[in-house]
C-alpha positions as CSV (number, residue, x, y, z in Angstrom):
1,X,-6.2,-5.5,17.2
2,X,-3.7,-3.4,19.4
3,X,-0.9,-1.3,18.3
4,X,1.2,-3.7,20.0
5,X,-0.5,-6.8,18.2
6,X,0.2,-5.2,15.0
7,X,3.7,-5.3,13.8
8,X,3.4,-9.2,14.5
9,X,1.1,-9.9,11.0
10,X,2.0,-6.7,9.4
11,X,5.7,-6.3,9.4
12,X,6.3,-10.0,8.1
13,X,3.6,-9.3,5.1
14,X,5.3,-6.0,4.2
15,X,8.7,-7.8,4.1
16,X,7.1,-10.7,1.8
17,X,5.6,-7.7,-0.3
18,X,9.2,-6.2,-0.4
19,X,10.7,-9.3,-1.5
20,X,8.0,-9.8,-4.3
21,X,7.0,-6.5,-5.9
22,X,9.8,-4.5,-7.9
23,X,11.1,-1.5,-5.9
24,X,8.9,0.9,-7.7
25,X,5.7,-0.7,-6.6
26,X,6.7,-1.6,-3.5
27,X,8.0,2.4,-2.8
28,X,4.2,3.7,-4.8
29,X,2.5,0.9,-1.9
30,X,4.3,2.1,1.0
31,X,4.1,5.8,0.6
32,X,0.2,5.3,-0.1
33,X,-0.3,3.4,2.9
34,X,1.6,5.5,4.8
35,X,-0.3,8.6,4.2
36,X,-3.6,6.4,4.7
37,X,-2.6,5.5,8.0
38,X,-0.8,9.5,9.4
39,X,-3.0,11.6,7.5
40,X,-6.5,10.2,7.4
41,X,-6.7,8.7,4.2
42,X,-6.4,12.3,2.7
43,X,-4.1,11.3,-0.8
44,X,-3.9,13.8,-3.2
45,X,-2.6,12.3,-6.2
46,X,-3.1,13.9,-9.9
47,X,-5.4,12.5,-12.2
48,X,-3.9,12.9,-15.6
49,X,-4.1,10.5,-18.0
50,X,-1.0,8.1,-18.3
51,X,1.2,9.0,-22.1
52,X,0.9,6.3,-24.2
53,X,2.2,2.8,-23.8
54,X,3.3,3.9,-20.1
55,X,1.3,1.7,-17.4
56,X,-1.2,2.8,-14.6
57,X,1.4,2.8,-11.6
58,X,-1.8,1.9,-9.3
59,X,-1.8,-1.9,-10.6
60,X,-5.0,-3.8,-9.8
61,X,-2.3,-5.9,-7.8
62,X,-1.7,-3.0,-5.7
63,X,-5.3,-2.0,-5.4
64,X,-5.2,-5.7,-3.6
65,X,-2.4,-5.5,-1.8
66,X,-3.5,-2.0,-0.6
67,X,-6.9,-4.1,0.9
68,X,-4.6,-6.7,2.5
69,X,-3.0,-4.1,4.3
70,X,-5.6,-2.2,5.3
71,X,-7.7,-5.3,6.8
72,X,-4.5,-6.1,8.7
73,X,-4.2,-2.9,10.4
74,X,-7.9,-2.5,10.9
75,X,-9.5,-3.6,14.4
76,X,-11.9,-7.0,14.9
């Protein structure tokens, strides 16, 4: 896929994904996507354990939607 080829699967995905995941998630998605796709994949997030009855902000729904992005953007 070329850069230019891109925007024409991705953007209207992101902008179904906006529509559908509350702002939180959506913002958590976006921001780790975006640093997979400027700086390498290099995340640095803590690993602390979550307080009680607070949930994992790394949903297994964003785990999948993170995948869908990624095959999107990767080359045939």
């Amino acid at each position: 896929m070329t850069h230019d080829q891109e925007p024409v699967r991705l953007e209207p995905y992101v902008e179904t994904l906006r529509a559908r995941l509350p702002p939180e998630q959506f913002i958590l998605l976006m921001r780790t996507f975006h640093a997979l796709l400027t700086d390498g994949g290099a995340l640095r997030l803590p690993l602390v354990p979550h307080p009680p009855g607070e949930r994992e902000p790394f949903t297994a729904e964003l785990q999948s939607e993170m995948l869908t992005l990624m095959r999107l953007t990767a080359a045939p």
